[in-house]
N, C-alpha and C positions, 0 to 999 in steps of 0.2 A: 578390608576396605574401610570400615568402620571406624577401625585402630586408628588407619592413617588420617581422618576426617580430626577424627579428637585428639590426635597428636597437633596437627595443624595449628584445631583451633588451642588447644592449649600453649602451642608456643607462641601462637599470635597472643596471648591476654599476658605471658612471660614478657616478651619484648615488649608491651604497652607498659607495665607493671615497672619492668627496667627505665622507660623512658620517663617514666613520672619523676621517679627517684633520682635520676640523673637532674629531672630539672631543679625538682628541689633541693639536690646539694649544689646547684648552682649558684641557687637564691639564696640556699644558707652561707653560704662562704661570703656573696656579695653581702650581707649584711654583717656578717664577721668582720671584714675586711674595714667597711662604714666605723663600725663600731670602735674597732683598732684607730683608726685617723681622727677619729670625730672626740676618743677619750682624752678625760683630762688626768691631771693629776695633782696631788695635795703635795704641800713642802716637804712633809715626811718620804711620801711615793716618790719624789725627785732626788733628796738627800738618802734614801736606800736604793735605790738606782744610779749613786755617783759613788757611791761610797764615800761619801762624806758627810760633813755634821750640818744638821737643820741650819745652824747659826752659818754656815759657809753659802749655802745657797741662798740663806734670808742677805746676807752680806752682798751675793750678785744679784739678785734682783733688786735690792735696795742702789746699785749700781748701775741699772739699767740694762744686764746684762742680756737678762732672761724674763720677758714680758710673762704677765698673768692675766687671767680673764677673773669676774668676779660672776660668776652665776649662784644664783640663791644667794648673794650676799658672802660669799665664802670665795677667800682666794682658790684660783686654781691653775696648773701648767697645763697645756697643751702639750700630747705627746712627742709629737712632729720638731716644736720649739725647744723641748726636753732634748732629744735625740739631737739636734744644729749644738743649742747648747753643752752637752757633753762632747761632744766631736768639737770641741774650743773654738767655734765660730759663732756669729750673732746672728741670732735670726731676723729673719724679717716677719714685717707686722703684717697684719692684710689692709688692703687701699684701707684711708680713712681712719684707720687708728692712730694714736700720736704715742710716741714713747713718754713716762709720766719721771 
């Protein structure tokens, strides 16, 4: 009777143990996820993701093809806008920005 007591309780503190863990790779994937849409990317990261040369992507953004953010002072892509732009369509801006 004993056994069956401390079996119990041990699979009750297992399934609590499982449940934690479940939530936390819940949280971890939603900030995975954040982090995927929220990245940016440098002219190099865009031109080895196209396979093509720095000066060809500097040439479509210089075009307006393919907007840039400037954080810290430093050009950067938007993964989201990377990805419109290689699939050969133009991305859109978010409200309130102006194409330059």
């Amino acid at each position: 009777m004993s056994q069956e007591i401390d079996l119990i309780s041990e699979t009750a503190a297992l399934k609590k143990i499982i449940e934690e863990h479940r939530i936390r790779i819940e949280k971890l994937e939603e900030e995975r996820q954040l982090y995927i849409t929220n990245r940016c990317m440098t002219l190099e990261d865009v031109a080895r993701e196209a396979g093509c040369s720095v000066q060809k992507i500097r040439k479509a953004f210089n075009k307006g093809m393919l907007p840039a953010r400037y954080p810290c002072a430093k050009r950067k892509f938007h993964v989201s806008e990377v990805n419109t732009f290689l699939r050969g369509m133009r991305p859109r801006l978010p409200k309130g920005s102006k194409r330059k």
